[in-house]
Each structure stands twice: as structure tokens, then as C-alpha cells.
C-alpha positions as CSV (number, residue, x, y, z in Angstrom):
1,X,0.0,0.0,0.0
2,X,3.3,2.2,0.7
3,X,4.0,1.9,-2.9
4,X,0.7,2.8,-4.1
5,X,0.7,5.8,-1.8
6,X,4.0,6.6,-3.6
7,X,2.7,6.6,-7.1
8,X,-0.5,8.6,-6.1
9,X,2.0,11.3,-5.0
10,X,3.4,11.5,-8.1
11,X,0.6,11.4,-9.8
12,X,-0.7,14.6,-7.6
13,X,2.5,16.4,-8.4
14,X,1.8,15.5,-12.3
15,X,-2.1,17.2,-11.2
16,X,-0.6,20.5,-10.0
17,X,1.8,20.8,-12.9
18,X,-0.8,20.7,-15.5
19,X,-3.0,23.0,-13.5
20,X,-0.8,25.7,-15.1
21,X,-1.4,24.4,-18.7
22,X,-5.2,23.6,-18.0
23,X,-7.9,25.1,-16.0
24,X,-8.5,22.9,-13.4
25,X,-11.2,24.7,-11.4
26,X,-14.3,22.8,-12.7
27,X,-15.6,20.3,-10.2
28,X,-14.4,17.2,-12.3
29,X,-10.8,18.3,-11.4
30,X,-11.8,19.3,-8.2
31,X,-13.5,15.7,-7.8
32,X,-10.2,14.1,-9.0
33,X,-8.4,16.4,-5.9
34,X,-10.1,14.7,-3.4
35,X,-10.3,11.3,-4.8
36,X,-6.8,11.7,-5.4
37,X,-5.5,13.3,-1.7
38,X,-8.2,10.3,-0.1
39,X,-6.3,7.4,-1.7
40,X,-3.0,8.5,-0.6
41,X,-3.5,9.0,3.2
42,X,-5.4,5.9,3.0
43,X,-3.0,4.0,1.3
44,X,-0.6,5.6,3.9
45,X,-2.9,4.5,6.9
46,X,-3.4,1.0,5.3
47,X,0.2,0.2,5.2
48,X,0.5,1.6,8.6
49,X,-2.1,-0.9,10.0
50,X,0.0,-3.5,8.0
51,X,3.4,-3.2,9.8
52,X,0.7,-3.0,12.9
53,X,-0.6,-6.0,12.2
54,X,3.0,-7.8,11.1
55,X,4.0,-6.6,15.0
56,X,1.1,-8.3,16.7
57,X,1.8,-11.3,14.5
58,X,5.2,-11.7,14.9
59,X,5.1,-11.4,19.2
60,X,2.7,-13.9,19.0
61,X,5.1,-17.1,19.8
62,X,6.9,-15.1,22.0
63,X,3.3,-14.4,24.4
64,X,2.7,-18.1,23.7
65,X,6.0,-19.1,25.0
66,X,5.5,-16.5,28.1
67,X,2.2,-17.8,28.8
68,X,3.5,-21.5,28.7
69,X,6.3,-20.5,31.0
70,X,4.1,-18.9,33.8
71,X,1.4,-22.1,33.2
72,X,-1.5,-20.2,31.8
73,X,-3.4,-23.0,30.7
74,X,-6.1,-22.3,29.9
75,X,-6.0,-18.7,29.3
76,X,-9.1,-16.1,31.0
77,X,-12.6,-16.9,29.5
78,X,-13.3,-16.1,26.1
79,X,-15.2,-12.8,25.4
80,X,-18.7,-13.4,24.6
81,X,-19.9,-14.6,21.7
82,X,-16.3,-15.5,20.8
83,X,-16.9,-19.9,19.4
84,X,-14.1,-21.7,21.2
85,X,-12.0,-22.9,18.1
86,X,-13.2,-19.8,16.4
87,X,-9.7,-18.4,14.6
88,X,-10.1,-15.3,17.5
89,X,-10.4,-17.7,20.3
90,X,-7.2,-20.0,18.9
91,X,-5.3,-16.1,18.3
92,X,-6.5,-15.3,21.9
93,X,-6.0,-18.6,23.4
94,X,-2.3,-18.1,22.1
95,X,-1.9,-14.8,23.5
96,X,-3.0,-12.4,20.9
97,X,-4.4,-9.3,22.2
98,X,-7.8,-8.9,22.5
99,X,-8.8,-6.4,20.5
100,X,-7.1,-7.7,17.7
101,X,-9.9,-8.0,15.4
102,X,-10.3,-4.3,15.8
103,X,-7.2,-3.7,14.4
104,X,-7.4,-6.9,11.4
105,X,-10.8,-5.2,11.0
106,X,-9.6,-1.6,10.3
107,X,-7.0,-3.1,8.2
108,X,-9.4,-4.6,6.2
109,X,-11.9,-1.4,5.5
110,X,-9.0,0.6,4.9
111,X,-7.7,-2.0,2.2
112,X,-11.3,-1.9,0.3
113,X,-11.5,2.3,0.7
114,X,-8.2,2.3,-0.7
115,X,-8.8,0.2,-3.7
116,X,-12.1,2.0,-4.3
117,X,-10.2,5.2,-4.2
118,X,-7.0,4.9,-6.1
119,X,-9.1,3.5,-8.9
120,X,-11.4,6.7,-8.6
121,X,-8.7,8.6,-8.7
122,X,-6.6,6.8,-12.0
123,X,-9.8,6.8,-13.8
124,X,-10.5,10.5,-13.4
125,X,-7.1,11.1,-14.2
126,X,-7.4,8.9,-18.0
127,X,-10.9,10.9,-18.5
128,X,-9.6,14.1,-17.7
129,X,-6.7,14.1,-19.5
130,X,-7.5,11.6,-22.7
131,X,-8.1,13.7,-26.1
132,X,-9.7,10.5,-27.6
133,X,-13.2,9.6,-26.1
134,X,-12.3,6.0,-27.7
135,X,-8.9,6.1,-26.1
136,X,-10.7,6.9,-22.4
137,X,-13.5,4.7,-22.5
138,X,-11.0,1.6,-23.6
139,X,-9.0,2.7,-20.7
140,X,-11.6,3.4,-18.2
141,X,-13.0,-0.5,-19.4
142,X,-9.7,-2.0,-18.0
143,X,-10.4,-0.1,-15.3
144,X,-13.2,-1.3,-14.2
145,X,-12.4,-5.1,-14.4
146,X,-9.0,-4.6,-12.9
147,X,-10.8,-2.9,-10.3
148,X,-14.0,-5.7,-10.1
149,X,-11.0,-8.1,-10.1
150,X,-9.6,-6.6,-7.2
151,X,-12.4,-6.6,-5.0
152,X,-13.3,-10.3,-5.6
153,X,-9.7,-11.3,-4.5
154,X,-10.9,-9.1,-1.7
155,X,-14.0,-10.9,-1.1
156,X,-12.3,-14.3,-1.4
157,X,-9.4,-13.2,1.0
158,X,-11.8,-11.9,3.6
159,X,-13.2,-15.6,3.6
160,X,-10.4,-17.2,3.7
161,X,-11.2,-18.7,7.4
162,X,-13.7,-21.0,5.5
163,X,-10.9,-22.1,3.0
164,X,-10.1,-26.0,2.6
């Protein structure tokens, strides 16, 4: 998401230099702004939550191994309404914080916002700036599968507890 962050800021720095060649007042280029500024900063915050989410991962043998060591077996009660081989009770049961899911959660919206985003904001750019209305609507086509594409992998990835 870093990188994507990365090529949306050049892509706003390509924005504000044709602003002096073009008139970029009308509320299409305005609409492209915001699209444009949104994606970034959640790109940012997406990749963010990622190393977030890496750090909670990666202490989690070491709060297993701590909770063997002081014989925590089994851990406090499960928080209600959690199933008990549920993936949050066996992440819990290991030592994973609690509110974990918040954080996978936030991950998770912030993923789909910025997928609906950047492509917002890529396919304003082709519409605004293609001369050809052939050229744009080819383009915007791609578009619109890559970005259906996208969001199925989504879809599929946010089930994958149900996989196998």
C-alpha cells in the first residue's frame, strides 16, 4: 500500500503541474483532488495498520512461550460470543491481544476504501486528460475489471477462514 501511496503522490505532483497548462477549477478536477488526496492517506494508513498488524503477528510465539512459561493453561474466558476454536479464540488462546480483530478489521476497510479510491482517482485522471473519447473509454474499461477483479480477491481473501 506504501508503494501505491508513492505513485499517487506523483501522480498529484503531475495534477498541480498541469494545472498551469489547463484550468483545473471545474468540479471534475476538483472531484479528482479529493479522490486523489483520499487514496494517498489511506494508502498511507493501510500500510501503517499492515506493519501494525505484522508486530502483533510476529510477538505472538513469543506471548505463547510466556504464557506456557508462567502455566496459563487455559487462558481467561473467552469474550462473549467469541466460538471456542473460532480463529479469535485459537489467536486469543495463544496470547494475541484482545482487540485484535479491531485492528485486522480496520486493516481490512481501509484495504477496500483504498482500492475503491485509487481507482477513482486513476480513472478521473485517463478521463480528464484523454483527447480521444475511444482512447478513455477503452481505458476506463480496464479499469473497471481490474478494479472488479480486485475486489473479488478481496471478497475471497476476507473468507479465507472458510478455505479448505
Amino acid at each position: 500500500m506504501a508503494l501505491f501511496a508513492g505513485a499517487l503522490v506523483s501522480l498529484a505532483q503531475i495534477v498541480e503541474s498541469t494545472a498551469q497548462q489547463v484550468d483545473t477549477r471545474p468540479a471534475s478536477w476538483q472531484a479528482l483532488r479529493v479522490f486523489l488526496y483520499s487514496a494517498t492517506i489511506l494508502n498511507l494508513t493501510g500500510a501503517f495498520l499492515s506493519l501494525v498488524i505484522i508486530k502483533m503477528c510476529s510477538d505472538l510465539p513469543l506471548a505463547y512461550y510466556q504464557r506456557s512459561c508462567r502455566g496459563v493453561t487455559p487462558p481467561t474466558p473467552l469474550p462473549k460470543g467469541v466460538e471456542p476454536w473460532s480463529r479469535r479464540a485459537i489467536l486469543i488462546e495463544a496470547g494475541m491481544y484482545r482487540r485484535y480483530t479491531f485492528v485486522d478489521g480496520a486493516s481490512t476497510l481501509m484495504l477496500l476504501a483504498a482500492i475503491v479510491f485509487t481507482f477513482a482517482s486513476f480513472t478521473f485522471w485517463v478521463l480528464l486528460n484523454s483527447q480521444n473519447g475511444i482512447t478513455s473509454g477503452v481505458t476506463v474499461t480496464f479499469f473497471g475489471i481490474a478494479a472488479l477483479v480486485a475486489f473479488c480477491a478481496f471478497l475471497v481473501a476476507a473468507k479465507g477462514e472458510q478455505w479448505g
